[in-house]
N, C-alpha and C positions, 0 to 999 in steps of 0.2 A: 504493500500500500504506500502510496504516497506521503511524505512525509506533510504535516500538515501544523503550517506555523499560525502561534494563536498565542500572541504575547498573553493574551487573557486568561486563558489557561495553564501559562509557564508555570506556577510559583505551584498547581495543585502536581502536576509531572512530577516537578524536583521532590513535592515531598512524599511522594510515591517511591518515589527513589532511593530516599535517605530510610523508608520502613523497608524495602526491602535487604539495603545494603546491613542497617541491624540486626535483622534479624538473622543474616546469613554468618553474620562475622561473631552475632550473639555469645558459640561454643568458647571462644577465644576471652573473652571479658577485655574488651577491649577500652579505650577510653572513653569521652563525648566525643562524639564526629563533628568535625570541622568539617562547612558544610559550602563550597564554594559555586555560586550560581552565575550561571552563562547569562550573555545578551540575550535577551529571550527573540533575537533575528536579527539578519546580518553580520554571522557570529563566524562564518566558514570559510579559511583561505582558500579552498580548494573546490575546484565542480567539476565534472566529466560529464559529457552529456552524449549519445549516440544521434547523428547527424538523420532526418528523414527526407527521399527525395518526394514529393508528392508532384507531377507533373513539372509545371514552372516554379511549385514554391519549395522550398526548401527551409524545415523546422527542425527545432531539438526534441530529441524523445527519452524518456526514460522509463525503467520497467520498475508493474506491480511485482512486487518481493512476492507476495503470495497466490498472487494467480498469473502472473509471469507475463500479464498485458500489458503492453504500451501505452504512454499516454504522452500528449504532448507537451511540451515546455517550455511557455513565452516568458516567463519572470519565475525567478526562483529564489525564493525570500530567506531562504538558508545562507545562500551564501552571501558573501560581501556586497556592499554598494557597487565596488569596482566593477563587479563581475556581473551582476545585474544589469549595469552601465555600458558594457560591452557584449551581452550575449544578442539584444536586437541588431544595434549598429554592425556586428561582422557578419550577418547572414545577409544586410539586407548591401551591403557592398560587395559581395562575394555570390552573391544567388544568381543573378542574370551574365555572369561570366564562367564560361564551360571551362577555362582554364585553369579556375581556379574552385570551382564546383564535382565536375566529373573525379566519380570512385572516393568522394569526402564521408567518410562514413562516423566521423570521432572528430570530439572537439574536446580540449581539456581548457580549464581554464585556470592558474594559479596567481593568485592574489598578496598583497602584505599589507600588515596595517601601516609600513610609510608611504603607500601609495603607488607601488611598483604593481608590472601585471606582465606576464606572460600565457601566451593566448596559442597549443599547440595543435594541428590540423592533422588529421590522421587518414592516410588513405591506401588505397587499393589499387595505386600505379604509383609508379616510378615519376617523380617530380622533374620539369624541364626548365628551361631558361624563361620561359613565357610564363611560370609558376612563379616563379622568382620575381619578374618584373611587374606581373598585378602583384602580388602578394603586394611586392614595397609600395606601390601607388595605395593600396588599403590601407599598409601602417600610416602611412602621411595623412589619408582620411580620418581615420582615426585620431589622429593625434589632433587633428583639426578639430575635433569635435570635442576636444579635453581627455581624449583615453589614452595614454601614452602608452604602449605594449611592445613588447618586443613580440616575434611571432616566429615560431617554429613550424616546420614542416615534416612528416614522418610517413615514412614509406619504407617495404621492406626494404634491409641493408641500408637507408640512407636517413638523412636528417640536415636539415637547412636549417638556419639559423640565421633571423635578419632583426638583428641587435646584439639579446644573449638569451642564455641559457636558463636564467636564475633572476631571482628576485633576491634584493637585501633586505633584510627585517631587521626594522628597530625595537626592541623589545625594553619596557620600564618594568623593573626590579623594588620590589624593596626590600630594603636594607636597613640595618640599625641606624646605618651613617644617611639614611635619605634615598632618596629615587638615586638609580643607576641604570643606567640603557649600557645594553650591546644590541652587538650588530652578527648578525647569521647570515651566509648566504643561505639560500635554500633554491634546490637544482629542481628543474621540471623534470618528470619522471622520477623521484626520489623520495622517499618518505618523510615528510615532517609532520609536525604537529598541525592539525586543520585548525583548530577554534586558536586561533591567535590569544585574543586576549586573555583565557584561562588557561593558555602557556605562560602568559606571564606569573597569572597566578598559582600554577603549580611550581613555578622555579621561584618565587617568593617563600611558598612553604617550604620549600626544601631547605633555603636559607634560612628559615626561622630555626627549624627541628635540627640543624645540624651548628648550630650556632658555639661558640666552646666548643668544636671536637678539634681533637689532637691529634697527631700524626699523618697521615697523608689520606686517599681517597684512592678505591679501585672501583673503577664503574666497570660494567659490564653491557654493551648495546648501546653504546654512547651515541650512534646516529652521527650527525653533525655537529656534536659535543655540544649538545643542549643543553643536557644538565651536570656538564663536565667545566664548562666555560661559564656558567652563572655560579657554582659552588666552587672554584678555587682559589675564592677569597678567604674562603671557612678554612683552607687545608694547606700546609706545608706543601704538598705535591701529588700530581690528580695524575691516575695512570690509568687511561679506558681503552675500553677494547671494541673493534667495529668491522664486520667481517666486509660489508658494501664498501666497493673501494669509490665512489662518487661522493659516499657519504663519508668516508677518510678525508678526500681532497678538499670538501666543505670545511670539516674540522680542520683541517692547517690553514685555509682559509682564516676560518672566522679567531682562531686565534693569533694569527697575524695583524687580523683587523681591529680587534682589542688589545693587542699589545701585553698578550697575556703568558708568561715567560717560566707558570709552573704548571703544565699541563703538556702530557704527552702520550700519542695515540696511536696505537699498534692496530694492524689489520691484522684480526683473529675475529675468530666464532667464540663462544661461551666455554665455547665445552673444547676448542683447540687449548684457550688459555687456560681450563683445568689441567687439561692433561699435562701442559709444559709446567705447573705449580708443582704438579706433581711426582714431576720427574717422570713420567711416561713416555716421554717426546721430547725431541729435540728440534726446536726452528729456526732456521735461518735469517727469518723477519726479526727476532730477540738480539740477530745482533747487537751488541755496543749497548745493550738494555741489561744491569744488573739490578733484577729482580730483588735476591735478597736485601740489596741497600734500601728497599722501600718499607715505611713502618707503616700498612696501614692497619687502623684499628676501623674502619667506617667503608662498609663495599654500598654501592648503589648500582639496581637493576633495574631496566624498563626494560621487561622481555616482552615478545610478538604471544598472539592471544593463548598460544600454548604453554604458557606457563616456562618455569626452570626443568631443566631435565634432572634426575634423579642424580646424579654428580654431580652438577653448578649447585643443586642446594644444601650439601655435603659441603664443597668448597663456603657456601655463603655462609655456614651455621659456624666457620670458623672464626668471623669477623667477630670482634665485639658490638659493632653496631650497624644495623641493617636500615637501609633506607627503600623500600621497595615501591615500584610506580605501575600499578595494572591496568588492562585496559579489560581487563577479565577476573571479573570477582569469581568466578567458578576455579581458574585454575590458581588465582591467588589464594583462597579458600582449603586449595588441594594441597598449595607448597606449607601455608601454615600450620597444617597439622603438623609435620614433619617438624618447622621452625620452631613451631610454639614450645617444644621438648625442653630446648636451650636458651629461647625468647621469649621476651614479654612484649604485646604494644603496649607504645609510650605514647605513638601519636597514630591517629586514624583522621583519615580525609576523604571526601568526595568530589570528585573533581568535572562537574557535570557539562564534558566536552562533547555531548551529542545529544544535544534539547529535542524532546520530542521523540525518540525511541527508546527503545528499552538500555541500550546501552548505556556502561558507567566504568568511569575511570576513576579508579581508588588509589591511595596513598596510606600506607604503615612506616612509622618507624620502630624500629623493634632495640631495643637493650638484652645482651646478655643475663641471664641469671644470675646473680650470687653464686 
């Protein structure tokens, strides 16, 4: 079903949301939930839409989740202004042109809250010179009309590019010492965070909950050192691991761009860096990396919806103190039992980055036992 936005109804969702996240986390005796609530619209850096030809016209469609129908899609109030702002203006410069319409089946659209936008075309032939040359007379239309985008082109084996790649995101922190902004790139086709603003607010609490810790930081699934580059202020020296290597090149990126001089980011999986912990394995990427010089007592995780595998949360129940980021209270649910053995929550949070569905991104920080 269609996602269906209704500021009027925001605030009864979220607390739908917060009974059922209690009741799940209940076994564990967890804290009070800190409870963080989204823009109730206009909250989504991110839209895909599948492209429809209908004779001369040409619209966006998306599918019912549960009856698998199409429906069509002139304004989509999830995502950003930006992207709202741009989804009529590119079809209707692009629609009565075969060069840049024929085989268009995908439209992605990636947004920031400083006002960048990357707008990627996805098709079913091989892109020519004639693609290129409308393409850039559109970007100019566009930008004439106030949309500034850069725009990609994708067909198998290739990819045009007429600007760039990425969007910069400025992102406001808080901090004991006041507001703090960095800067992330963030790649088209690449994973980042969609709800911008309750990025920020999840990399606020993580500063708050990790505030006073000692010794350095091991992330795990650092991404584009998200919450590797907002936390190594808290930490002597921040050592995350990212097996995507576009998502690596962001992180040297973005800590280039912040000028941030204790944070360093190895391309591994989770479970490569168990094993080299553990002496299982030897890799080549560890060159000139000595492991034992790191004192961390603080790991943080933002694993993909499947949870820690049954060896990362071995390794993780080593830590003295866990900072765990879900996007999946069923498998964070699963890994706590295990944790809860050795851990306590200290802090629990609801991080409600997807208004209007059932989905829910949670936050624990755990203390070892006595």
């Amino acid at each position: 079903m269609s996602t269906v936005v209704n500021p009027h109804t925001y605030q009864a969702q979220l607390d739908a949301k917060v009974i059922q996240l209690q009741e799940t986390f209940a076994p564990f005796n967890p804290p009070s939930l800190d409870v963080f609530a989204s823009e109730p619209e206009h909250y989504r850096m991110r839209a895909e839409f599948r492209v429809w030809h209908q004779g001369d016209d040409l619209y966006y469609i998306m599918f019912d989740k549960a009856t698998k129908q199409q429906y069509r899609v002139d304004q989509f109030p999830v995502a950003s202004r930006l992207i709202n702002q741009a989804m009529p203006l590119l079809l209707t410069l692009i629609k009565d042109q075969p060069a840049l319409r024929q085989s268009l089946f995908q439209v992605d659209f990636l947004s920031s809250l400083s006002g960048e936008l990357v707008i990627s075309l996805l098709y079913h032939r091989q892109l020519d010179h004639a693609w290129q040359q409308g393409m850039q007379l559109v970007r100019e239309q566009l930008q004439a009309q106030g949309v500034n985008a850069s725009i990609i082109g994708r067909a198998r084996k290739q990819k045009l590019v007429l600007g760039q790649d990425y969007v910069l995101e400025k992102l406001e922190l808080d901090t004991e010492a006041g507001k703090q902004q960095l800067i992330y790139q963030q790649v088209e086709n690449s994973f980042t965070q969609p709800n911008g603003r309750m990025n920020e607010q999840m990399l606020s609490w993580a500063l708050d909950v990790t505030q006073g810790a000692t010794g350095d930081l091991l992330e795990l699934y650092c991404g584009n050192g998200n919450f590797s580059l907002a936390l190594a202020a808290n930490f002597n020296r921040v050592l995350a691991t990212e097996i995507a290597s576009s998502s690596v090149k962001s992180a040297q990126y973005n800590i280039t761009a912040n000028q941030i001089d204790n944070v360093t980011i190895l391309r591994m999986s989770a479970e490569e860096f168990t094993q080299a912990m553990r002496g299982v394995r030897e890799f080549r990427r560890l060159k000139g990396i000595d492991l034992a010089s790191y004192d961390c007592n603080t790991i943080l995780v933002d694993p993909p919806r499947a949870g820690l595998d049954e060896e990362t949360v071995k390794l993780v129940q080593e830590y003295d103190n866990i900072v765990y980021i879900s996007c999946n209270p069923d498998t964070l649910a699963h890994n706590l039992a295990t944790l809860s053995h050795t851990h306590t929550i200290e802090r629990f949070a609801l991080f409600d980055q997807f208004p209007y569905t059932h989905h829910v991104e949670a936050g624990v920080y755990l203390k070892r036992k006595p």
